[in-house]
LUMROLUM-846447 format. One record per residue: residue in three letters; x, y, z of N, C-alpha, C, O in turn. Coordinates in steps of 0.2 Angstrom, whole numbers, plus 5000, padded with zeros to 4 digits. Example, Ala and Ser with C-alpha at 12.3 -4.5 7.8 and 13.67 -1.06 7.14 Angstrom:
2
ala506649725039506249785039506649845039507149835042ser506449895035506849955036506450005039506750065040
This chain:
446
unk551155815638550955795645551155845650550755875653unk551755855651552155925655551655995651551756045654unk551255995647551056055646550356065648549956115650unk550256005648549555995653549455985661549056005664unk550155955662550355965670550256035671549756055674unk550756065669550756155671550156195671550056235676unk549556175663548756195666548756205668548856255671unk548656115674548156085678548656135687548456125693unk549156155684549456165690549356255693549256275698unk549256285687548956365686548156365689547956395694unk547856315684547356325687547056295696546556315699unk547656255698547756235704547856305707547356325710unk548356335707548456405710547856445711547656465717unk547556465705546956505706546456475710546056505714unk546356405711545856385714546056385722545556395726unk546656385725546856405729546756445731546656445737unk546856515728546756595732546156585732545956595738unk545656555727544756565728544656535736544356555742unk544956465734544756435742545056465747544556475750unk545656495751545756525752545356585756545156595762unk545256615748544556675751544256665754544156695759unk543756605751543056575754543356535762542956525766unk543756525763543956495770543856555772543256575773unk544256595773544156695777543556705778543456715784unk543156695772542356715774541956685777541456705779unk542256625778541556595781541756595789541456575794unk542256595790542556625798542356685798542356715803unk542256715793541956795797541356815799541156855803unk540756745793540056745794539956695800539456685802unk540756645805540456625810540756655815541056625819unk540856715815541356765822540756795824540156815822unk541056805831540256855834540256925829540456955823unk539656945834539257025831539857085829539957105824unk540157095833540757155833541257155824541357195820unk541657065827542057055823541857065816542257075811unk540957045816540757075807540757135807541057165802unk540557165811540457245809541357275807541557315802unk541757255812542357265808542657235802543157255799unk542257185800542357165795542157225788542457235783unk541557235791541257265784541357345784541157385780unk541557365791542057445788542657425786542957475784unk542957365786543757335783543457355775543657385771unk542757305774542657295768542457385763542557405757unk542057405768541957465765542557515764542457565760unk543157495767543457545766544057525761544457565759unk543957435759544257425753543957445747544257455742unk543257455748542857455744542957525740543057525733unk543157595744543257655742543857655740543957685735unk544457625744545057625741545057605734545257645731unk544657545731544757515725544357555721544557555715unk543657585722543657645719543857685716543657705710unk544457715721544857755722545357745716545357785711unk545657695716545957675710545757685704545957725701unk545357655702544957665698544657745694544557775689unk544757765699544557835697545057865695545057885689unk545557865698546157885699546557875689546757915685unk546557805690546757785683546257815676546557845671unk545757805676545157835670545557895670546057895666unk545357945674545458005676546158025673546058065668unk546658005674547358015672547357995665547358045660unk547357955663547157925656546757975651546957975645unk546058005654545758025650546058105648546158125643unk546258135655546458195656547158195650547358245648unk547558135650548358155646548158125638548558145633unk547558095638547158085630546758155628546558165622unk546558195632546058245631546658295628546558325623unk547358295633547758335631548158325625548458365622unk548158265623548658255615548058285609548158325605unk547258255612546658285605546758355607546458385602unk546858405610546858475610547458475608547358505602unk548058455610548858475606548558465598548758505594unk548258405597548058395588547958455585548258485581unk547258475589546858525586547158615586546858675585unk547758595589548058665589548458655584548558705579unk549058585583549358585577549258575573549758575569unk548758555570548358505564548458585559548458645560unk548558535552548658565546549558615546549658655542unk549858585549550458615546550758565543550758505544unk551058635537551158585532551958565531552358585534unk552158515526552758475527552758425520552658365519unk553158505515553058485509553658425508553458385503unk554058395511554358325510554058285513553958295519unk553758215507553358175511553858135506554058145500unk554158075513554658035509554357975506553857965509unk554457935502554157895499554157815506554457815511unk553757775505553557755509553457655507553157645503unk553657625510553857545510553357515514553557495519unk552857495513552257455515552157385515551957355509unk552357335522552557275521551957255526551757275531unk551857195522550957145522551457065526551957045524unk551257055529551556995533550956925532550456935534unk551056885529550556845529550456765530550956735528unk550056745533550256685533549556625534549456595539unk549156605528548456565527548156625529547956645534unk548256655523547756735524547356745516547056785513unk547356665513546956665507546356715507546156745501unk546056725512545156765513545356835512545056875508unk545756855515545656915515546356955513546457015514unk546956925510547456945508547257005502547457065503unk546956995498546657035492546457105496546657155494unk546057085500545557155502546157195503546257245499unk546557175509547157215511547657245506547957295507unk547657225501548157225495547657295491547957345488unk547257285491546657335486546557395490546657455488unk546557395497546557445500547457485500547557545499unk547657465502548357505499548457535491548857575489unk548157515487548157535481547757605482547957645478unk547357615486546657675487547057715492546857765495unk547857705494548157765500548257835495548457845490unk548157875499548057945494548757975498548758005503unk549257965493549957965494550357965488550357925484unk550858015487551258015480551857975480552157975475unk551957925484552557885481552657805488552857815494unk552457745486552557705492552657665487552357685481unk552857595487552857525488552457465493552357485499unk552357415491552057365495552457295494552657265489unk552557275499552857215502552657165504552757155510unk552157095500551857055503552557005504553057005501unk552356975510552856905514552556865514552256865520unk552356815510552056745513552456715515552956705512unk552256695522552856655526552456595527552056585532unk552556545521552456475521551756475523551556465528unk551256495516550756475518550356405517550756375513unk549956375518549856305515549456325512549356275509unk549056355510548356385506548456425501549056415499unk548156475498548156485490548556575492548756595487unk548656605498548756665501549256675493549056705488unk549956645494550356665489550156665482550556695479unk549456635479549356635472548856705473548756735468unk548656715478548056765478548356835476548256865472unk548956845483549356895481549656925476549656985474unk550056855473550256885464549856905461550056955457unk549256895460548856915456548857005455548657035450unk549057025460549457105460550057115461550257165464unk550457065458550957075457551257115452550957105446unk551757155451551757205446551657265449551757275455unk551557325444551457385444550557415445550157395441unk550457455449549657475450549757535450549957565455unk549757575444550057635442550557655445551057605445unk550657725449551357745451551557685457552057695461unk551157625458551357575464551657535462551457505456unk552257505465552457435462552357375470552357375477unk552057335465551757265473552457235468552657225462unk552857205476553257145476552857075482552657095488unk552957015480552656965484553256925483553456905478unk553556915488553856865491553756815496553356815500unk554156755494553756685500554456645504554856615501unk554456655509554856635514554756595518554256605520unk555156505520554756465525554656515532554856565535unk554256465532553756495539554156495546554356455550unk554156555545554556585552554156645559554456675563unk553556635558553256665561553356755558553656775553unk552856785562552756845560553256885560553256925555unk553856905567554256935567554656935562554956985559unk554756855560555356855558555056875548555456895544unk554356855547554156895540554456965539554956975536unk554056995544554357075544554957085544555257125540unk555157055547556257075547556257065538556457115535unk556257015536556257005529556057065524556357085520unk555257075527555157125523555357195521555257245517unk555957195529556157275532556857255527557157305526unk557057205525557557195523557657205515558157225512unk557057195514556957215507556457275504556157285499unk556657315511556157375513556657435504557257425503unk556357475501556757525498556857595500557357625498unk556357625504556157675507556357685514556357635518unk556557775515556557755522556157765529556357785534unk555357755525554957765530554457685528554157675523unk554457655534554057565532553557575536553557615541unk552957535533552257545536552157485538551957455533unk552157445542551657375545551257345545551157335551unk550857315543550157315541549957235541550157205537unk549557195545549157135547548857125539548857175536unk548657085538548557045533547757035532547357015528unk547557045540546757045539546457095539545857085539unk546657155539546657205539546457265534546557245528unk546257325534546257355529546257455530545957475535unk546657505526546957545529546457585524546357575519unk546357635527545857685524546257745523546757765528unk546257795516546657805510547157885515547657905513unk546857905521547057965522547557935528547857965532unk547657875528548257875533548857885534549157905539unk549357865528550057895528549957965525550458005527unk549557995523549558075525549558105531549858155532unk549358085535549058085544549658095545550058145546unk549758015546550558015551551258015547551657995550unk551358025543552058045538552258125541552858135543unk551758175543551958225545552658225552553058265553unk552458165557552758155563553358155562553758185565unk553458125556554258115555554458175553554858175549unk554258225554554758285556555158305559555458345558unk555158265566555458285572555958225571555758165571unk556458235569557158185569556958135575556758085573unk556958145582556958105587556158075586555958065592unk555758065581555358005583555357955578555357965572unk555457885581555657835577555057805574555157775569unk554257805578553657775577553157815577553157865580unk552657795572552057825574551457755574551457715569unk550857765581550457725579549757755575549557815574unk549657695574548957705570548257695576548257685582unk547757715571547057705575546757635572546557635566unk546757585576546257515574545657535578545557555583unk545357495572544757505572544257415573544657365575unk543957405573543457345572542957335568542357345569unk543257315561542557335555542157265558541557285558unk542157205561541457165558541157165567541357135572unk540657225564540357225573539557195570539157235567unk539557145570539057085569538857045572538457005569unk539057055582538657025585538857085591539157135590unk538557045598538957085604539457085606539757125609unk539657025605540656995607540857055602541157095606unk540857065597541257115593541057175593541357225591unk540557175594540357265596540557295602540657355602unk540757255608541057265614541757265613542057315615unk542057225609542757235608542857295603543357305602unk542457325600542157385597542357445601542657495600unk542057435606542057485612542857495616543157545618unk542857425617543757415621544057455616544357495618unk544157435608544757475605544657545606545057575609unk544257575605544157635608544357675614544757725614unk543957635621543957655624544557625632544757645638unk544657565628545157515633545857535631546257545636unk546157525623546657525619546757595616547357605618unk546557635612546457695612546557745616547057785614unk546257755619546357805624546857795629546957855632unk547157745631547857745634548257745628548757775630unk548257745622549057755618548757855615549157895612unk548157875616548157935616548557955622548957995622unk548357935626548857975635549457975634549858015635unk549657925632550557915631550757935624551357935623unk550357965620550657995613550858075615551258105611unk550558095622550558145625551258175627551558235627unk551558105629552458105633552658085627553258105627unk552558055621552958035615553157965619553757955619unk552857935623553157865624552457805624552157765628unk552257815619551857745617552157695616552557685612unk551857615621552157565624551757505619551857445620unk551357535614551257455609550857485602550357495600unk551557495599551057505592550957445589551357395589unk550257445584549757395585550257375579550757415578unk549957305576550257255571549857275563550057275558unk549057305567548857335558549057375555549157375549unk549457445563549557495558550157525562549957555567unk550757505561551457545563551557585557551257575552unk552057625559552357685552552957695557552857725562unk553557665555554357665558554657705553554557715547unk555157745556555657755554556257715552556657715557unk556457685547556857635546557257635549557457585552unk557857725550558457715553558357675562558757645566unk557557715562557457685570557657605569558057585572unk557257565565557157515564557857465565558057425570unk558157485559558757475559559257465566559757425566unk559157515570559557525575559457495581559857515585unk558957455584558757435587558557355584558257315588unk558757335578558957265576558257235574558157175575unk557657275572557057255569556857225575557057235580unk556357165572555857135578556357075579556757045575unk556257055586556457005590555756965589555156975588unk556056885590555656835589555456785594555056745592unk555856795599555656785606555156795609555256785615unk554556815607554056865612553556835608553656805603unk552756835611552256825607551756905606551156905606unk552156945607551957015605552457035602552757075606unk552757035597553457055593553257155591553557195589unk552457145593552457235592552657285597552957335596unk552457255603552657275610553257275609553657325608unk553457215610554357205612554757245607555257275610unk554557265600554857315596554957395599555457425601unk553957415599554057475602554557495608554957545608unk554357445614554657475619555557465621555857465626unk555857435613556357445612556657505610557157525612unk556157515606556257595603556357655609556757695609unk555857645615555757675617556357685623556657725626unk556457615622557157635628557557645624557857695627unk557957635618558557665614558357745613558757775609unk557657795615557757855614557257875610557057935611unk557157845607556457865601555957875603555657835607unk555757945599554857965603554457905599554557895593unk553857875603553257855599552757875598552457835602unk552457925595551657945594551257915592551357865590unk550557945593549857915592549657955586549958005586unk549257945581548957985577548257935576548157875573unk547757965578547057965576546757925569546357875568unk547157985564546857995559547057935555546757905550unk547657895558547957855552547557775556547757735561unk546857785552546357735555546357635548546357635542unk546357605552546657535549545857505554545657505560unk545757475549544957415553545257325551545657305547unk545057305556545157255555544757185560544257195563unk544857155560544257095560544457055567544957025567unk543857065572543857035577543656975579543156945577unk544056945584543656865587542956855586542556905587unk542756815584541856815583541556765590540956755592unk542056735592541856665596542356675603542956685603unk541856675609542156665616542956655616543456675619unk542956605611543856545613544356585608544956585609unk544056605604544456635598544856685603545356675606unk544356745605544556785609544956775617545156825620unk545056715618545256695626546056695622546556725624unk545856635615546656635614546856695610547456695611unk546656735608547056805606547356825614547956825615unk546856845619547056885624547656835627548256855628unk547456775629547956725630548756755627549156775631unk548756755621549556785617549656835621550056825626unk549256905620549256965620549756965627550256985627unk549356945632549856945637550056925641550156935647unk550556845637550956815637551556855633552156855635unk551356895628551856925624552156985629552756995630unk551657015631551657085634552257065640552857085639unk552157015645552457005649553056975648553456975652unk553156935642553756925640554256965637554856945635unk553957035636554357095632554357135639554557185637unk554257125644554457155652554757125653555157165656unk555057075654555157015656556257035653556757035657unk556057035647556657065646557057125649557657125649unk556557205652556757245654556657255661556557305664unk556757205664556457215671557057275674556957315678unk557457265672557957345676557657365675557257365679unk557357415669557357465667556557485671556357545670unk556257435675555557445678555657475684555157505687unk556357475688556757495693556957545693556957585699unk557157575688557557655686556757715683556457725678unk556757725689556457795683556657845683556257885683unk557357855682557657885682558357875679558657835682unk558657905672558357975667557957975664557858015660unk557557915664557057935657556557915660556457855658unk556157945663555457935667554957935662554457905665unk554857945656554257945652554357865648553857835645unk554957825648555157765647554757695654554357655653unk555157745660555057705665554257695666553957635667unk553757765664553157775667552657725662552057715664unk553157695654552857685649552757605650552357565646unk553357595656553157515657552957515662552657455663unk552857555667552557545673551857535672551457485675unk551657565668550857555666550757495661550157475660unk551157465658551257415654551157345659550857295657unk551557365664551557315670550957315673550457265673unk550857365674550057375678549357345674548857325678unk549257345668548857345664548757265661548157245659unk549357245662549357165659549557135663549757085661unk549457155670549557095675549257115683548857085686unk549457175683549157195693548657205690548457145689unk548257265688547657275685547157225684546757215688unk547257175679546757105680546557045685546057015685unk547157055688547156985696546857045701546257035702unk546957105702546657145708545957165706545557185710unk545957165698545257175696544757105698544157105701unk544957045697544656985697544556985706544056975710unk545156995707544956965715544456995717543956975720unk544557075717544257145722543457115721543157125726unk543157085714542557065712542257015715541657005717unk542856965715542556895719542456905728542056875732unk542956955729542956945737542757015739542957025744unk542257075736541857125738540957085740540557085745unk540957055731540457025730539956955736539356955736unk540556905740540656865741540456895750540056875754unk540856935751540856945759540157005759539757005764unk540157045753539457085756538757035756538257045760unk538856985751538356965751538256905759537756895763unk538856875760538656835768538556875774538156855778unk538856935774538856995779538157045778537957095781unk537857015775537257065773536957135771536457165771unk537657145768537857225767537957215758538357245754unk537257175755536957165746536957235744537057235738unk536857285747536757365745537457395742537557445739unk537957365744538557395744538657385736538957435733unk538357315734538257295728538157305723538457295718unk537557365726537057395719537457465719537557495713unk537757495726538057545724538557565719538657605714unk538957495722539457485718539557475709539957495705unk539057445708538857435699538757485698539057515693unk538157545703538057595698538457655697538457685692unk538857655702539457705702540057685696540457725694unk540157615694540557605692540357585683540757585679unk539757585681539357595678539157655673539257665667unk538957695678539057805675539757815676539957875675unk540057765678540757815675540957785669541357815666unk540857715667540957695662540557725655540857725650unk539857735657539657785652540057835649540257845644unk540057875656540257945655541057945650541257995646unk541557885651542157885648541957855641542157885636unk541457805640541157785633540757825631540657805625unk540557885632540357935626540857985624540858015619unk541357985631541758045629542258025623542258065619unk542757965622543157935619542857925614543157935609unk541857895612541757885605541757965603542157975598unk541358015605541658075602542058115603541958165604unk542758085602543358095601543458085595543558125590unk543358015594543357985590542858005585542857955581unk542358045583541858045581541757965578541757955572unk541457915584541357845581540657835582540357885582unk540357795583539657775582539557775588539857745592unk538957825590538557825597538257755599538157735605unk538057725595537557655598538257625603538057575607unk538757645603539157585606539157605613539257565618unk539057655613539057685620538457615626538757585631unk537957605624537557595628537757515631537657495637unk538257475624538557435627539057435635539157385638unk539257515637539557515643539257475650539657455654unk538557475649538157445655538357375656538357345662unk538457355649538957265654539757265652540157225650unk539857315652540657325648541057295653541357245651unk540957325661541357335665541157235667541457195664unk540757225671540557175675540457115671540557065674unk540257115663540357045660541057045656541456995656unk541157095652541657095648542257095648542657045645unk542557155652543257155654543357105662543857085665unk542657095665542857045669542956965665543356925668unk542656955660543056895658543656885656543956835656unk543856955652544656975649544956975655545556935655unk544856995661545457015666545356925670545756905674unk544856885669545056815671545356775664545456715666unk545556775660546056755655546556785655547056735655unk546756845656547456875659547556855665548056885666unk547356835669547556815675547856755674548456755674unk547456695671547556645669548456645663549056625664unk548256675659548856695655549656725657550156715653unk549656755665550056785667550456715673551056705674unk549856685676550156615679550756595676551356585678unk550156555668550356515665551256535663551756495663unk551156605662552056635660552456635666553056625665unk552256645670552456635678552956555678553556535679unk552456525676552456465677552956435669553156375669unk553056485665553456455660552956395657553156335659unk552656405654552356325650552356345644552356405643unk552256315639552156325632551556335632551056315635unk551656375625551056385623551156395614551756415611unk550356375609550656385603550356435601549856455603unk550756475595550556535592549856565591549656615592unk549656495589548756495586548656515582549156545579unk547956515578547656545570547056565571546756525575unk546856605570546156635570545756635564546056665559unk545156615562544856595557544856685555544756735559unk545056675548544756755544544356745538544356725533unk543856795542543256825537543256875533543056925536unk543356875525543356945523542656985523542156975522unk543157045525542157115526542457165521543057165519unk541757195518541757225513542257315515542457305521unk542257345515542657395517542257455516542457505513unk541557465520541157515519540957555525540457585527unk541657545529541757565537541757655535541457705537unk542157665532542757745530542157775524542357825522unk541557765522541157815517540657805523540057825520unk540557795528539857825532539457755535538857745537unk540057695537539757645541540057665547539957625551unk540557705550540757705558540057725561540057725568
């Protein structure tokens, strides 16, 4: 009942700023002649400011991801005859569908020496009978499956980091599946003593309708392309859950995953990040995995996502204060802040109250301007990121509602989501239905 109160009291807030707004405007549409025209050079010139923005961010973004794929292509192919053997731990939990796929696909890593780690952590379904069934030795691989009461995700991992033997672990989501040239990719990073992480490239194998074709486009072009700009400074702020590659002693020393958080990936990385360790991006170490299929699936994924994100801020809030000495730390939360919380409320609002007064002020053209500008630039950044990626051009033309139907629903769920944390209410972990996909993304389906 308190957890329903608190909804009902979030979405009370939001209906307030709306109302709010709408009180403003309709005193501006009954003010004489003068105070509109000041109204709509007010409006025009938030209009460019927020432009402004907008530009400003793409731009910086694309420009510090353009520079990590040119640093690639000048260092790509040095070689780095010790490649340490490698600990690869599967977290699972009622992953009966698709435990197997992910399990078969690590047996296809084209790597001379790793282990595999399944964790069932208390599942109620067949997951821990599925996995034994490769239990044993897979030529030079040895699979261990282990079953632990259910402690959620972090605390799998801790376990599995526990009974890690290697000292390089690999992370790996359980719906998931990792294509064979990845720990060759990213094992090389671990060259450089000072980096603790490397992230991987997730991908979206079942694009089967338009909801997951567009979040096709988002990992790309939303999610990708900011941890390529931060792999730039060696301060990337969220290695994903399909595909982390840690350095154990990193690991180790910073006391593995906390379980406090409902983004334990986040909360980890930018742990690392503050104790000193570089975290890199690598492209090549590509991991597909299977997206919400339904409107609510995705509300409650995003719902976690940045509930978690703000709760692993949440904890560093000094360190969002200090940019200074380690400004690639500071810049790595600031944008962290900005992305999961300012970024969605000023994108939601800037829409409802641009939209809302051009349309009573009679300045509807401002309207058309505005989509189309905002529109060819999302083109232009959606073809430039799929051929970075050498990923499928059809995805591109999805950009034409990317901006105005898509990420405007994501950034009114994060808004919502960010309240709600504000507001301290509970929330439960959630399950997402999983469907296993055949794995024919990596021979000629990207």
């Amino acid at each position: 009942m308190a957890n329903r109160r608190g909804i009902l009291l979030s979405i009370g807030l939001v209906l307030l700023l709306v109302g709010v707004t709408a009180a403003c405007i309709v005193w501006a549409v009954r003010s004489p002649v003068q105070v509109q025209m000041f109204l709509i050079r007010l409006v025009v010139v938030s209009l460019i400011i927020f432009l402004g923005i907008i530009f400003l961010r793409y731009f910086t973004l694309l420009w510090f991801a353009y520079l990590h794929h040119a640093e690639k292509d000048v260092t790509a192919g040095e070689p780095w005859d010790e490649m340490p053997p490698v600990s690869v731990i599967v977290p699972a939990f009622n992953e009966e569908d698709v435990i197997e796929q992910a399990i078969e696909s690590l047996l296809e890593l084209d790597y001379p020496q790793y282990e595999v780690i399944v964790i069932d952590d208390g599942s109620t379904d067949r997951t821990e009978e599925r996995a034994r069934r490769w239990e044993g030795r897979a030529g030079e691989v040895e699979i261990r499956v282990l079953t632990k009461r259910n402690g959620g995700k972090a605390a799998a991992l801790n376990a599995g980091i526990a009974q890690a033997q290697h000292p390089i672990v690999l992370c790996m989501d359980a719906d998931s599946w990792m294509e064979p040239q990845t720990l060759r990719a990213a094992i090389p990073h671990f060259k450089d003593p000072t980096v603790g992480a490397v992230a991987g490239n997730v991908k979206v194998e079942n694009r089967n309708g338009w909801l997951t074709r567009l979040q096709a486009l988002e990992y790309i072009e939303g999610l990708n392309m900011p941890r390529r700009a931060q792999g730039f400074i060696g301060a990337v702020n969220i290695v994903p859950g399909p595909v982390g590659i840690f350095r154990r002693e990193a690991l180790e020393e910073v006391g593995g995953y906390d379980t406090d958080t409902f983004a334990e990936d986040a909360d980890l990385t930018v742990k690392l990040v503050t104790e000193g360790w570089k975290v890199l991006y690598e492209d090549a170490a590509i991991t597909w995995t299977a997206a919400p299929e339904t409107a609510m699936d995705l509300i409650q994924q995003r719902y976690r996502w940045t509930r978690g994100l703000l709760q692993a801020l949440r904890k560093r809030k000094g360190a969002l204060l200090r940019p200074f000495p380690d400004f690639p730390l500071w810049l790595s939360l600031v944008q962290m802040a900005f992305e999961s919380v300012l970024w969605p409320i000023l994108n939601v609002y800037a829409h409802l109250f641009f939209a809302v007064v051009a349309l009573s002020l009679g300045a509807g053209e401002l309207l058309l301007y505005w989509w189309a500008l905002l529109t060819m630039l999302d083109l232009v950044i959606a073809l430039i990121t799929v051929a970075m990626e050498e990923e499928e051009l059809g995805l591109v033309p999805y950009a034409l509602v990317y901006r105005f139907f898509f990420i405007l629903f994501l950034d009114v769920t994060k808004t919502f989501a960010a309240v709600e944390e504000a507001l301290n209410l509970g929330m439960e972990w959630g399950k997402l239905r999983r469907v296993a996909y055949q794995p024919a993304a990596s021979e000629g389906g990207r």
